[in-house]
Every structure is written in structure tokens, then in C-alpha cells.
C-alpha positions in Angstrom: 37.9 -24.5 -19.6 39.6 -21.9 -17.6 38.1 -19.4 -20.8 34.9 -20.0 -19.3 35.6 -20.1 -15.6 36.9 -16.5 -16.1 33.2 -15.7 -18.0 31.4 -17.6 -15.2 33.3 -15.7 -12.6 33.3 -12.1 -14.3 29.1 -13.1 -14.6 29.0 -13.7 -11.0 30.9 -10.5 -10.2 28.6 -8.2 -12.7 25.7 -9.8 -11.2 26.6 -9.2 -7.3 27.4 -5.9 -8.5 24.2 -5.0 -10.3 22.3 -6.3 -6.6 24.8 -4.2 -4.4 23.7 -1.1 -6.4 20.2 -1.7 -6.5 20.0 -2.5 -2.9 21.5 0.9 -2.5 19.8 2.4 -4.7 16.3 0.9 -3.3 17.5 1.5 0.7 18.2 5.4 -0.5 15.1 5.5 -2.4 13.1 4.8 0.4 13.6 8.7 1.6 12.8 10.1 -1.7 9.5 11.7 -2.7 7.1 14.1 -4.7 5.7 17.2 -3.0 2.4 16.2 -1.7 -0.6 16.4 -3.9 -4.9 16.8 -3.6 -6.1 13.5 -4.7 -9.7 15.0 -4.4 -11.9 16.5 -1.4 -10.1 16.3 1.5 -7.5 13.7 0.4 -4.1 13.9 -0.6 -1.0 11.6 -1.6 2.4 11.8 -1.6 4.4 9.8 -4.0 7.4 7.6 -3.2 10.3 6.4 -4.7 9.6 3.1 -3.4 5.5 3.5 -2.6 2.7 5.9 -2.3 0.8 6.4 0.5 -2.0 8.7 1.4 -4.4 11.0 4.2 -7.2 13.1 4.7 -8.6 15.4 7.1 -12.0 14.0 8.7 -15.0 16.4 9.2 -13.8 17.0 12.5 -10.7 17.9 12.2 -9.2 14.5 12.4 -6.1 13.1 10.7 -6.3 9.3 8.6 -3.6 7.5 7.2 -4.1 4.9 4.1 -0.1 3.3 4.7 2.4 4.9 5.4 5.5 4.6 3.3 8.6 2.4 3.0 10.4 5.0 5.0 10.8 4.6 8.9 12.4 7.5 9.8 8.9 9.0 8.2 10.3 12.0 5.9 7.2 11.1 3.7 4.9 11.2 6.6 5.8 14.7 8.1 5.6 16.0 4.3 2.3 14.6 3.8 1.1 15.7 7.2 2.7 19.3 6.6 0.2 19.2 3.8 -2.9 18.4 5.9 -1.5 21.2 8.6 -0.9 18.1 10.7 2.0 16.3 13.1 2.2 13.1 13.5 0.6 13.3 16.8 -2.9 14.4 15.2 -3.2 11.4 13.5 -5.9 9.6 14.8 -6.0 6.0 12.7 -4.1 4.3 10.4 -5.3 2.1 7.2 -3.0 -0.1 6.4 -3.6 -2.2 2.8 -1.5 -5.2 3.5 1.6 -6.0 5.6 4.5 -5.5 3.5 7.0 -3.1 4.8 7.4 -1.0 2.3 3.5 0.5 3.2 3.8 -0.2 6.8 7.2 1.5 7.8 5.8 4.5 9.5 3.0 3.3 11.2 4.8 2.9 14.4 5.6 6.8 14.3 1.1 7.8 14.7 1.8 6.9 18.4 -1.6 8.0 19.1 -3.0 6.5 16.5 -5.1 3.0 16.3 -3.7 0.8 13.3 -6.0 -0.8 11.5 -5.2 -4.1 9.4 -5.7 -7.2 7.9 -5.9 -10.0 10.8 -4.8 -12.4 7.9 -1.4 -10.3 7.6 -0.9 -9.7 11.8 1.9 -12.3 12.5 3.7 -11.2 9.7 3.6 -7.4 10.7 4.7 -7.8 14.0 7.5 -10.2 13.3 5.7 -13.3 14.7 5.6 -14.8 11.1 7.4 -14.6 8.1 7.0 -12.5 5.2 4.7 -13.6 2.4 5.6 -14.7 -0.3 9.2 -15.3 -0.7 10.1 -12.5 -3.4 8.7 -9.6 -0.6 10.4 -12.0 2.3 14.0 -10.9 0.0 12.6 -7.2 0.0 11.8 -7.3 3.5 15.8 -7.9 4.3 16.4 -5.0 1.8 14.3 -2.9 3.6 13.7 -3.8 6.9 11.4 -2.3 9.0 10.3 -2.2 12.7 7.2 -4.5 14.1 4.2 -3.1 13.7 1.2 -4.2 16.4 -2.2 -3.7 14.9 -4.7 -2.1 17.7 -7.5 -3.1 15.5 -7.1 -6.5 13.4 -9.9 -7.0 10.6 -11.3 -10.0 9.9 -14.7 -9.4 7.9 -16.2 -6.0 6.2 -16.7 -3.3 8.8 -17.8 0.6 8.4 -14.8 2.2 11.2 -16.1 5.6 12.3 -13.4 7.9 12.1 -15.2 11.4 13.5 -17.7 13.6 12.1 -20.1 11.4 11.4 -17.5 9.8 8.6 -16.6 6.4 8.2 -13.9 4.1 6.7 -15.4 1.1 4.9 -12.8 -1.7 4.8 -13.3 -4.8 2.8 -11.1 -7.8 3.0 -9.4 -8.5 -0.4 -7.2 -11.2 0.0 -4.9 -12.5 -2.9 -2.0 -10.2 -2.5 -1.5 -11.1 0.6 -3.5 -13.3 2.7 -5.0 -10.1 5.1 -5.1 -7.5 2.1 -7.9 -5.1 2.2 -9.1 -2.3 0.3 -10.7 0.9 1.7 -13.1 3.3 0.6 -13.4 6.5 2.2 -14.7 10.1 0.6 -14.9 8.5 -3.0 -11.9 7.4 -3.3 -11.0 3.6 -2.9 -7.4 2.5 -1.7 -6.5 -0.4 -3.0 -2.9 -1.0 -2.2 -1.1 -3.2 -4.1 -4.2 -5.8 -4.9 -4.7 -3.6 -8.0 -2.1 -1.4 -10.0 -2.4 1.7 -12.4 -0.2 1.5 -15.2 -0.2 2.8 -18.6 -3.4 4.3 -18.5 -5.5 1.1 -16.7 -6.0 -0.8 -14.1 -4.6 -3.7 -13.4 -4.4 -7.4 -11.0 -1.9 -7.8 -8.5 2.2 -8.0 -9.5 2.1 -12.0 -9.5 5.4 -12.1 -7.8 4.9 -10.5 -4.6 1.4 -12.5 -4.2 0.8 -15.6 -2.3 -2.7 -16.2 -4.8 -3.0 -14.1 -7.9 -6.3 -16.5 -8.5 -7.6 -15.2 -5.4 -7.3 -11.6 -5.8 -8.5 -11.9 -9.9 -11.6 -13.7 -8.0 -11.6 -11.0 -5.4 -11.8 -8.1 -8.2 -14.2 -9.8 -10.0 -16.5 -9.7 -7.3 -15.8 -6.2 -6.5 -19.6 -5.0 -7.6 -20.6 -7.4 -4.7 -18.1 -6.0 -2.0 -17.8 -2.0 -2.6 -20.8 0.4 -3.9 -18.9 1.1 -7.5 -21.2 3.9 -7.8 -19.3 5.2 -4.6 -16.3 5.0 -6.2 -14.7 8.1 -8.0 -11.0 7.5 -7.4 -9.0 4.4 -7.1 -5.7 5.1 -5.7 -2.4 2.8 -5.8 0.5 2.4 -3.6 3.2 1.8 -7.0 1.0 3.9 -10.1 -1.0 6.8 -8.1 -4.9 7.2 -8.8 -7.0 7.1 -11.7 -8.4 10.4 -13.3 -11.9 10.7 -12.0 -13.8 10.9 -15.3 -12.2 7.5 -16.6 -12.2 5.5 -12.8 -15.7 3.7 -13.6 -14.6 2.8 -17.2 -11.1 1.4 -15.9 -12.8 -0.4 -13.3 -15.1 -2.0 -15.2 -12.9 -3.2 -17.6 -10.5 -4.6 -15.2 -13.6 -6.4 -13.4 -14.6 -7.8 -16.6 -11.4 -8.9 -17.7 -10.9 -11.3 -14.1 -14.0 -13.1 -14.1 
């Protein structure tokens, strides 16, 4: 008996010391990233240890954010806006794909800038509601991150002029998290984490961050019905990047025909 104690306690003792180092290793990584990159026309990305985020310059001269990082001191966001020949003051509007913190941690830093979100997601963004569902609630103590109070809430499919004459479509895509959404703007479609690139596809939702993986498979198979696919050039991800232009439309379709 006191053989297997000892192994139940030197088990407890590697396992809290595999989570201290990953916790470290995740709070640490949250500062880390690529060099910026073109995603295509006026678009770029920047990669993260923790989550990818993205921007573009409008046709007047105007600065958008799709998320913004897992970082809220926002060393991801003055690289990527260094890119764009930006601050964080030029930043006009801010897209944000869902409400978990690791995409919304340097929202608060575009004080000029209207945030756009999911009305679905709200409470939980500005701390009014708890973090859905539990697995992200345990990420969300890991990495916390400050309130974040939407200026614009989105509740059904809107075009959002942005300047020059362009416009951000954003089309609620719950499933992920009850007030996901997706955007398209200049051929490329952010999806956030209610689709992932991996290993040369797309991809449903990671099931254990979701509060209703049926609701985002139902929410992709519909996607024909919600977003112009022939529109569509670039599908971009906040964990695996965007999908090579040539092979987007194949991808999607297969990953549209494989959730119905």
C-alpha cells in the first residue's frame, strides 16, 4: 500500500509540474510572434504563439483589425501595425471573431477605435458573464485579460462601412461560441476559430473550446447561403493561418460537404 501511495503521489507531483510549465510556457508565449506577413491585397497577418490575428489598410487610408491577439500589452499589435505604417491610434475598427481572450486581449489598446462583436458573446467579454465553455473558462485564468466593451454588438448579418466606399460583411456563425462570427472583407474571409486549417484542409471547430460543435457543423454547412463563396479567395484562421488561394474554394467545399 504505501508502494502505491508513493506512485500516486510522485503522479500527482509530475502532473502539477507538467501544468506549472505549460502555464508558463502558454503566459510567455503569448508575447511571441512571426514577422508580419501579406495575406493578399491590402491584408496582412501576424502569427502568434498563442493566436493569429490580422489588418488591412481601407481605400482611404484607414486601419481594421480582425482580433487582436492573446497579448495585452499588444507587442503583436504594434508589429502588425508597423507593417501597415500604422499606430494604434490609426486604427479605426476592430473585428473581433468571438470573445475568447486569447483574440480579444488588445482590443482595449485601438482607443479610437469602434469594436465590433458578437452580441451573443458581450457579457462574457466585458466580464459580466462567464467564459464559455468550461475548457476556455480554465484558459481564461491562464491568460487573463482586461474587459473588453463592444461599441457595436452584432446581432444579425450587416455590411459595416469601413471608408472608401469598402465594407466589412459580418455574418453570425454561432457554434464556437454563442456570438461567433465570421467576416469577409477584400476576398478574404476571417473565420476565427469556428473553422481551422490544419494539415493541408479545413476543418470544424476544436470541440473542446465549443459550447455546440452541432451548431457550428450546421452553420458551415449552410455557408453557400450566408457568404458569396465566389467572393471568397482566402480563408484565414486564428490557430493554422490561411489557405493558399488557388486551393481555398476546393477546401471549402469539401469541408461544407463533409458537415451537412
Amino acid at each position: 500500500r504505501s508502494g502505491r501511495r508513493r506512485g500516486r503521489a510522485r503522479s500527482t507531483r509530475g502532473r502539477d509540474a507538467f501544468l506549472i510549465v505549460a502555464i508558463a510556457f502558454i503566459r510567455v508565449g503569448r508575447h511571441k510572434f512571426d514577422a508580419p506577413a501579406p495575406v493578399r491585397g491590402s491584408v496582412w497577418g501576424i502569427h502568434g504563439q498563442v493566436s493569429d490575428f490580422f489588418g488591412a489598410r481601407t481605400p482611404d487610408g484607414k486601419v481594421i483589425l480582425f482580433d487582436s491577439g492573446a497579448d495585452p500589452e499588444g507587442r503583436g499589435l504594434d508589429a502588425l501595425l508597423g507593417a501597415l505604417h500604422a499606430t494604434r491610434g490609426d486604427v479605426s475598427d476592430v473585428f473581433l471573431t468571438h470573445g475568447h481572450g486569447d483574440h480579444i486581449a488588445a482590443a482595449p489598446l485601438c482607443t479610437r477605435a469602434r469594436l465590433h462583436g458578437g452580441i451573443g458573446d458581450s457579457d462574457m467579454m466585458s466580464k459580466r458573464g462567464p467564459v464559455q465553455p468550461q475548457f476556455a473558462r480554465f484558459m481564461g485564468i491562464v491568460l487573463p485579460v482586461p474587459a473588453v466593451m463592444l461599441t457595436d454588438a452584432i446581432l444579425d448579418r450587416a455590411e459595416i462601412k469601413v471608408g472608401g466606399g469598402a465594407t466589412v460583411l459580418a455574418v453570425p456563425f454561432a457554434g464556437h461560441t454563442n456570438g461567433s462570427l465570421i467576416y469577409l472583407y477584400d476576398g478574404v474571409l476571417f473565420a476565427g476559430d469556428s473553422m481551422n486549417f490544419e494539415k493541408d484542409k479545413l476543418t470544424a471547430a476544436f470541440a473542446p473550446f465549443s459550447v455546440d460543435t452541432k451548431k457550428n457543423r450546421a452553420n458551415i454547412a449552410a455557408l453557400p447561403s450566408l457568404v458569396p463563396l465566389d467572393d471568397v479567395k482566402v480563408v484565414c484562421t486564428a490557430h493554422g493561418g490561411c489557405t493558399p488561394e488557388g486551393e481555398t474554394r476546393r477546401m471549402l467545399d469539401d469541408l461544407i460537404g463533409k458537415s451537412k
